[in-house]
C-alpha positions as CSV (number, residue, x, y, z in Angstrom):
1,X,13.1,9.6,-18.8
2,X,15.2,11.2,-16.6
3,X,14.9,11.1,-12.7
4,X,13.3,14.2,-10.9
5,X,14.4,15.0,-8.2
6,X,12.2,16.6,-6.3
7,X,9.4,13.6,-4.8
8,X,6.4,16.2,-4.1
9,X,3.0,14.5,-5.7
10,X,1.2,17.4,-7.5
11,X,-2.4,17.0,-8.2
12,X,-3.4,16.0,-11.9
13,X,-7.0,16.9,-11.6
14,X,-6.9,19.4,-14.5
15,X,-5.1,17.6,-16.8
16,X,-8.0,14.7,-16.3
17,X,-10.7,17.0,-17.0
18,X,-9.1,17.6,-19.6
19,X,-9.3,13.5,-20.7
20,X,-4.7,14.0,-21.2
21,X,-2.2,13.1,-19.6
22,X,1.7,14.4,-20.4
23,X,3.6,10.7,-19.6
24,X,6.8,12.7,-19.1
25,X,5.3,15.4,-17.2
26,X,3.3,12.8,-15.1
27,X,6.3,10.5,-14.6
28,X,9.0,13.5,-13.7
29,X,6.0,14.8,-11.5
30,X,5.7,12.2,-9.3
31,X,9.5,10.9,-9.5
32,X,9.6,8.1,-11.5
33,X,12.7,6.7,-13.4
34,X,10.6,4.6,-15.8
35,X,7.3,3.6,-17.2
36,X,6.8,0.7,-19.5
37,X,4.0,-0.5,-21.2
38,X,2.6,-4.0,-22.8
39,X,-0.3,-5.0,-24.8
40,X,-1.4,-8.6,-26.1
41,X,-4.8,-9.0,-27.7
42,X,-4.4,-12.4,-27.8
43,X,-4.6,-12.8,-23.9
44,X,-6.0,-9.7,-23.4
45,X,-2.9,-8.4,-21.4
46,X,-3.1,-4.6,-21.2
47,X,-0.2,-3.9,-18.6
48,X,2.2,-0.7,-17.2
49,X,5.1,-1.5,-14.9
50,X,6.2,2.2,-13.4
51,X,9.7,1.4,-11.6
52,X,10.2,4.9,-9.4
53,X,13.9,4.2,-8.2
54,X,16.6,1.7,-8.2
55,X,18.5,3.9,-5.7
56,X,18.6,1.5,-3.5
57,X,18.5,-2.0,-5.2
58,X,16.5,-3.0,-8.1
59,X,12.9,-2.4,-7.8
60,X,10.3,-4.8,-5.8
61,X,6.4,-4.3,-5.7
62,X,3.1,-5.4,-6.3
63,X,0.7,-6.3,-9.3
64,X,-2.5,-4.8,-8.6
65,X,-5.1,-6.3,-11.1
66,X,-8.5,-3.8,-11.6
67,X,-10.7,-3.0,-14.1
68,X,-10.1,1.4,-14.2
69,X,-12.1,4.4,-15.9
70,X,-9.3,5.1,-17.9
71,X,-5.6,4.6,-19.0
72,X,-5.1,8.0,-17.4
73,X,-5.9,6.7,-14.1
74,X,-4.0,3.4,-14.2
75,X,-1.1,5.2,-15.4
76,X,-1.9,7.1,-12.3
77,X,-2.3,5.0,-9.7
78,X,1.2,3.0,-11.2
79,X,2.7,6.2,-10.5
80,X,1.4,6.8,-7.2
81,X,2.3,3.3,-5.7
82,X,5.6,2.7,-7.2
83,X,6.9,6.1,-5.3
84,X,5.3,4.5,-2.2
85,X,7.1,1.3,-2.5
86,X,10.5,3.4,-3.0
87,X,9.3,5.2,0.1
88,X,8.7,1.4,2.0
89,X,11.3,0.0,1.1
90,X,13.8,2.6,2.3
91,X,11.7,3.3,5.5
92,X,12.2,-0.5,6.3
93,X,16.0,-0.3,5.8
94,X,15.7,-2.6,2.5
95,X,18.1,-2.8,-0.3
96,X,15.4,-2.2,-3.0
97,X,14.0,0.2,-5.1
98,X,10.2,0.9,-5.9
99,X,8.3,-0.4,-8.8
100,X,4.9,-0.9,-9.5
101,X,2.6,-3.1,-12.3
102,X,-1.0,-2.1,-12.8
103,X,-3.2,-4.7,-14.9
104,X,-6.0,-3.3,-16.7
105,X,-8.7,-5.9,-16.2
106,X,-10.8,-6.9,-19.1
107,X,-14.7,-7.4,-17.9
108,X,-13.8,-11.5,-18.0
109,X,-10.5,-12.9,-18.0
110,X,-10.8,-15.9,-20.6
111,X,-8.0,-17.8,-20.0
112,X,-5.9,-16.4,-17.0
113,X,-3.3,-18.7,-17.1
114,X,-2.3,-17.3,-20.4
115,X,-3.1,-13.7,-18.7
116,X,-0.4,-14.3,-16.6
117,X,2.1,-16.3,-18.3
118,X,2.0,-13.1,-21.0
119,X,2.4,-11.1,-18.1
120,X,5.1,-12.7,-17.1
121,X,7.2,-12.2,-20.2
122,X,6.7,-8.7,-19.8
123,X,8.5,-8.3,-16.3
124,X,10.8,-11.0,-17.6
125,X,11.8,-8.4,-20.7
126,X,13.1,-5.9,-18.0
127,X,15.9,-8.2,-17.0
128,X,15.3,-7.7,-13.2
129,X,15.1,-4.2,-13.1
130,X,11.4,-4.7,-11.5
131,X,10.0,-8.1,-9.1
132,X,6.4,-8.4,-9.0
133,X,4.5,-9.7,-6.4
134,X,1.1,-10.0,-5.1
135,X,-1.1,-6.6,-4.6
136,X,-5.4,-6.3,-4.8
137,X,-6.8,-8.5,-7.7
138,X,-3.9,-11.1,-8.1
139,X,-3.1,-14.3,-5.9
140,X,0.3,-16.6,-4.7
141,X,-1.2,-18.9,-7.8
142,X,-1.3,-15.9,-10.3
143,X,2.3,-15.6,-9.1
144,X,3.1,-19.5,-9.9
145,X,1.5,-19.1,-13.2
146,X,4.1,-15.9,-13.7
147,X,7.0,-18.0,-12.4
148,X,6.8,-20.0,-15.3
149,X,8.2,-16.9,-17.6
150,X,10.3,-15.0,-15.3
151,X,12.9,-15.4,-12.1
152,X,12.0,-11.7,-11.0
153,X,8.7,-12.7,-9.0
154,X,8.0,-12.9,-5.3
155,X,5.0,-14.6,-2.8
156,X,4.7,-17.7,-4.8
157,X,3.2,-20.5,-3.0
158,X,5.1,-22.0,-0.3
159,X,4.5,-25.9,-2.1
160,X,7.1,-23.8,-5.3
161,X,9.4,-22.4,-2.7
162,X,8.1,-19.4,-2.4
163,X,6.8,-17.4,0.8
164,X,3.8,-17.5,0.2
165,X,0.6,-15.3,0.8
166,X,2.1,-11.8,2.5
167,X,-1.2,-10.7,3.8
168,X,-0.6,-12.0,7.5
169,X,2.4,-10.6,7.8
170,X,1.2,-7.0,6.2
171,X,-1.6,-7.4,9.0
172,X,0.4,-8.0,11.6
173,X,2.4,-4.7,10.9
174,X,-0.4,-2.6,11.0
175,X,-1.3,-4.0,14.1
176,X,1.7,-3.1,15.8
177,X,1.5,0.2,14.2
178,X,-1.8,1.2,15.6
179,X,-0.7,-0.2,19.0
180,X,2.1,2.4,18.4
181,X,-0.6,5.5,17.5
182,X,-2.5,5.2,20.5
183,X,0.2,4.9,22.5
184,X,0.9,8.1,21.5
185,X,-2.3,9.6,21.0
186,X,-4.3,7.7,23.8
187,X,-1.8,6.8,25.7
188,X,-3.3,3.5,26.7
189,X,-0.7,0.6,26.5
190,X,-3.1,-1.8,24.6
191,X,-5.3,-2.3,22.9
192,X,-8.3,-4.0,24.9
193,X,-11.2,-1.8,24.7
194,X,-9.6,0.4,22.0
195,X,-12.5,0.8,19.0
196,X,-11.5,-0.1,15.7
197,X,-13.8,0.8,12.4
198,X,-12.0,-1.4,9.5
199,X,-12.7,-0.1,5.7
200,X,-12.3,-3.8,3.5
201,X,-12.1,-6.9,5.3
202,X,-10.5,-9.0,2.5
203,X,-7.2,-10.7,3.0
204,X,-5.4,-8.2,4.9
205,X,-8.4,-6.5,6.7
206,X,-9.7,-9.8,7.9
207,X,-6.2,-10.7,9.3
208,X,-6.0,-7.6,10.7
209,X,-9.5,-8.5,12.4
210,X,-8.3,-11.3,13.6
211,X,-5.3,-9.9,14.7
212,X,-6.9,-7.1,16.7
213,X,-9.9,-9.4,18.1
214,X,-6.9,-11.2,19.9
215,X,-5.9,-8.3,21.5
216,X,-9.1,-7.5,23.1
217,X,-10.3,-4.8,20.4
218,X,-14.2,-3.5,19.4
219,X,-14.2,-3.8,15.6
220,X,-16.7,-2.0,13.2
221,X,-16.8,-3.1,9.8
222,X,-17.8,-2.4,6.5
223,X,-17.1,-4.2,2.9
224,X,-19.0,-4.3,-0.9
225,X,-19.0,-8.0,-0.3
226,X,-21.7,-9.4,2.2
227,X,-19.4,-12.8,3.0
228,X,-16.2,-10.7,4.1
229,X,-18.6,-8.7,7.1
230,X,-20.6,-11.4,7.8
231,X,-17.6,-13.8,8.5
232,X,-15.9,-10.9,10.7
233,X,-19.3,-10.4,12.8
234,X,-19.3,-14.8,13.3
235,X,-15.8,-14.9,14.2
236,X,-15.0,-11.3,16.2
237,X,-18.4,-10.3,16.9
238,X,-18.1,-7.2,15.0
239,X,-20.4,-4.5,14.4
240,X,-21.5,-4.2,10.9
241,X,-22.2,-1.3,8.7
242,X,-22.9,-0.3,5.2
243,X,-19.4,1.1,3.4
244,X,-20.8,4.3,2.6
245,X,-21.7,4.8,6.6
246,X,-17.7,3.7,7.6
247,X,-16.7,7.2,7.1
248,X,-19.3,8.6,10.3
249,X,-18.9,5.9,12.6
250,X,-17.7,7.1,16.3
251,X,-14.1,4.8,16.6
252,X,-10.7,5.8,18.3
253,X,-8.9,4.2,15.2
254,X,-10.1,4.3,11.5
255,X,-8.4,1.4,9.6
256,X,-8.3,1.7,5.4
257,X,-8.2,-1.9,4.0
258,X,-9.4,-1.5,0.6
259,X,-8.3,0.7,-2.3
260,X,-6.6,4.3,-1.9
261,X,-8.0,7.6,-2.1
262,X,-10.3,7.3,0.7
263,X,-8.9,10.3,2.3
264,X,-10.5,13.2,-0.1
265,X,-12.4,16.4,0.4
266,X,-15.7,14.7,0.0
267,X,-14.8,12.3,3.4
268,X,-12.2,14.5,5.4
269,X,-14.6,16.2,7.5
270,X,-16.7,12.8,8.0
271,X,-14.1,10.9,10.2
272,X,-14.8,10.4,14.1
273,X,-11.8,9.0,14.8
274,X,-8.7,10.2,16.2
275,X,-6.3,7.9,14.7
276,X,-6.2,7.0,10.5
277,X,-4.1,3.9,10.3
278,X,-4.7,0.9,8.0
279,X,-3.1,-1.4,5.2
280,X,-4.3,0.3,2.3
281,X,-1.7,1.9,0.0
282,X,-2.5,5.5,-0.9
283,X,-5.0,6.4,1.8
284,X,-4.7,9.9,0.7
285,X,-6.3,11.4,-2.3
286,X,-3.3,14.1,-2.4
287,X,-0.7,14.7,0.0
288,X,-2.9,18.2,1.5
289,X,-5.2,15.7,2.9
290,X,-2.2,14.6,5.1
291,X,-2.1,18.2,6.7
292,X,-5.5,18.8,6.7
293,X,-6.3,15.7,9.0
294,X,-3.2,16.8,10.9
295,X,-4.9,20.4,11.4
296,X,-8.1,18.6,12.2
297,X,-6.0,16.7,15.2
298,X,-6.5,12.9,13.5
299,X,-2.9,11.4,13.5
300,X,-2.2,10.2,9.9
301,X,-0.2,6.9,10.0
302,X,1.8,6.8,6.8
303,X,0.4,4.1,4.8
304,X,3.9,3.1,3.2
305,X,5.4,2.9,6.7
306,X,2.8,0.8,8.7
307,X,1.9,-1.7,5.6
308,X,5.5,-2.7,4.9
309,X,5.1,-6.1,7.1
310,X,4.4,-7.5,3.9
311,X,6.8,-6.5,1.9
312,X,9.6,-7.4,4.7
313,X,8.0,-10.7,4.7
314,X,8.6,-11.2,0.7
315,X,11.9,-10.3,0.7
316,X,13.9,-11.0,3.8
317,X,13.9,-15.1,4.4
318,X,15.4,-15.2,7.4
319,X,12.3,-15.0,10.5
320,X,15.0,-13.6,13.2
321,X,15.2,-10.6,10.2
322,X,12.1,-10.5,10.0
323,X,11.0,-9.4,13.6
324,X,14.1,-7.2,13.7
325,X,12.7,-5.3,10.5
326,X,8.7,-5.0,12.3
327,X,10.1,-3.9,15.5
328,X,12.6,-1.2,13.3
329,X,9.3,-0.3,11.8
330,X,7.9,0.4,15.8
331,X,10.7,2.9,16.3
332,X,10.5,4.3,12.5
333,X,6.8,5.3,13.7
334,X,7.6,6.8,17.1
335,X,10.7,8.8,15.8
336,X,8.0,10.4,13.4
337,X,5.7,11.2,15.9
338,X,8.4,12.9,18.0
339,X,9.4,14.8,14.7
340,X,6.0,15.9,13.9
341,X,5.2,17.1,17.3
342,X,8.5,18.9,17.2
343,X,8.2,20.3,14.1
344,X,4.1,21.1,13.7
345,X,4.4,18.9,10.5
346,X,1.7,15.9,9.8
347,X,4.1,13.0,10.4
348,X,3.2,12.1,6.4
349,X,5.4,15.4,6.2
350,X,8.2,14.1,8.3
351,X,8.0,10.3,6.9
352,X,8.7,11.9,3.1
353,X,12.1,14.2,4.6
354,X,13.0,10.5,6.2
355,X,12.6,8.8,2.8
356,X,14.5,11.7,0.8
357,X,17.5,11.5,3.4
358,X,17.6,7.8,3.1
359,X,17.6,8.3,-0.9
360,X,19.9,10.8,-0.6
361,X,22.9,9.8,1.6
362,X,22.9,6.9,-1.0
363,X,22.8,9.0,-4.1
364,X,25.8,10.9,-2.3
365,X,27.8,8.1,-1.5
């Protein structure tokens, strides 16, 4: 399939109703190189590894592991996050490409070893075209259990040489980027008082938690699992609400932690927040929601430029690297501010131009 140009996400909501999906439509639509797919009754595998571009590098991202209402919407939601992670990784100045693989989870996994070891094979058949890594549903041991078929894996566990669980280090990221928005919005130089409502307080939203209770923030939060809020209100004294109730609660900062989408025309006029920055990859339902919520005064963080502490972590070894890469990310996020307030654009407007240049001086040289 051949590369599109153009990286503008349309929306597919007609084609859905309709219960299709064109794959070359779909995959030229949202900018994607390649899409490959894998089935194996006999571990119950039912996989799609979406690689968006190798521009930069061969490609690097997650394996998000979900049970979903359709094919249509994993293929989807492949697409979606693989264009992200070509978006991250050129934001943060690395020499990769963006992939993603989406695992269609059966109701019960019977033997996940052999789960994983099939899908290792698969990213192991693309001859390095495409890492996989950790992402929602999968774990550093699901990635041991994929190192036994393939080289082309990252965030194993540390004991197998690997770097282990990225979710601290995606956490911390955010952190510095909402210390960044209200700099800019609130102009208040930290972040002691400042109220935070966080959407999913697994991995990443409890580090962030954690993160932001040490720096003297009010945390709301909310979560499907009891456990998760519970252990947030024992350790940080957070407030605790049900998930559906998130959406209305009064907070300077709103902080996605979960799955995408959240950001849609049933919740956009719910927010009471002025800021919307969090770890969760595609916050918004479709790019309009991005200038909406800029219309509406809410800064929009984008979510492939404050989450990308976790993806730096994964693939750059050295710590001094490291740091130099999250504080990059700090002046990434205030040159977009300044070019959003120049220009009237949502900075989600002015992060995409960024991207495209990056992408493009490449392609030209």
């Amino acid at each position: 399939m051949s590369q599109n140009s153009s990286l503008r996400v349309p929306e597919f909501s007609n084609e859905k109703a309709r219960g299709c999906m064109d794959l070359f439509t779909s995959t030229e639509a949202y900018g994607c190189s390649e899409i490959h797919f894998r089935t194996d009754p006999d571990t119950q595998l039912k996989a799609i590894i979406a690689i968006h571009s190798t521009t930069l590098g061969p490609a690097a991202g997650g394996c998000r592991c979900r049970p979903y209402p359709s094919t249509e919407d994993a293929i989807e939601d492949a697409l979606r996050l693989a264009r992200g992670m070509t978006f991250k990784a050129a934001l943060a100045g690395l020499p990769y490409g963006g992939g993603k693989a989406v695992l269609i989870r059966p109701a019960t996994i019977r033997d996940r070893e052999a789960y994983f070891e099939s899908f290792g094979d698969f990213v192991d058949s693309l001859h390095g075209r495409y890492s996989t890594a950790v992402d929602s549903g999968t774990s550093t041991q699901d990635m041991d259990i994929v190192a036994r078929r393939t080289h082309y894996v990252l965030s194993t566990s540390k004991d197998k040489g690997g770097s282990g669980d990225p979710s601290p280090f995606t956490a911390k990221g955010v952190c510095l980027g909402i210390e960044t928005a209200i700099k800019h919005v609130l102009k208040r130089m930290t972040l002691e008082g400042v109220c935070v409502a966080i959407q999913g307080v697994g991995h990443v939203g409890y580090a962030l938690a954690r993160e932001l209770h040490a720096r003297g923030a009010r945390l709301i939060v909310a979560d499907t699992h009891a456990g998760h809020v519970l252990r947030c209100n024992a350790e940080f004294d957070a407030k605790i609400v049900a998930p559906e109730s998130i959406y209305d609660q009064p907070c300077d900062v709103f902080a996605p932690c979960a799955l995408g989408g959240i950001v849609n025309d049933a919740t956009i006029n719910r927010f009471n927040t002025r800021i919307i920055a969090g770890a969760a990859n595609n916050q918004l339902e479709h790019e309009r929601h991005g200038q909406l919520l800029h219309q509406r005064g809410i800064l929009y963080v984008p979510d492939y430029v404050i989450n990308s502490g976790g993806l730096i972590h994964v693939l750059v070894s050295d710590q001094g690297e490291r740091d130099e890469k999250l504080h990059s990310m700090v002046n990434r996020l205030n040159d977009l501010f300044a070019r959003s307030v120049h220009s009237g654009t949502s900075p989600l407007h002015q992060a995409t131009l960024m991207a495209e240049e990056i992408l493009g001086r490449k392609t030209a040289a």
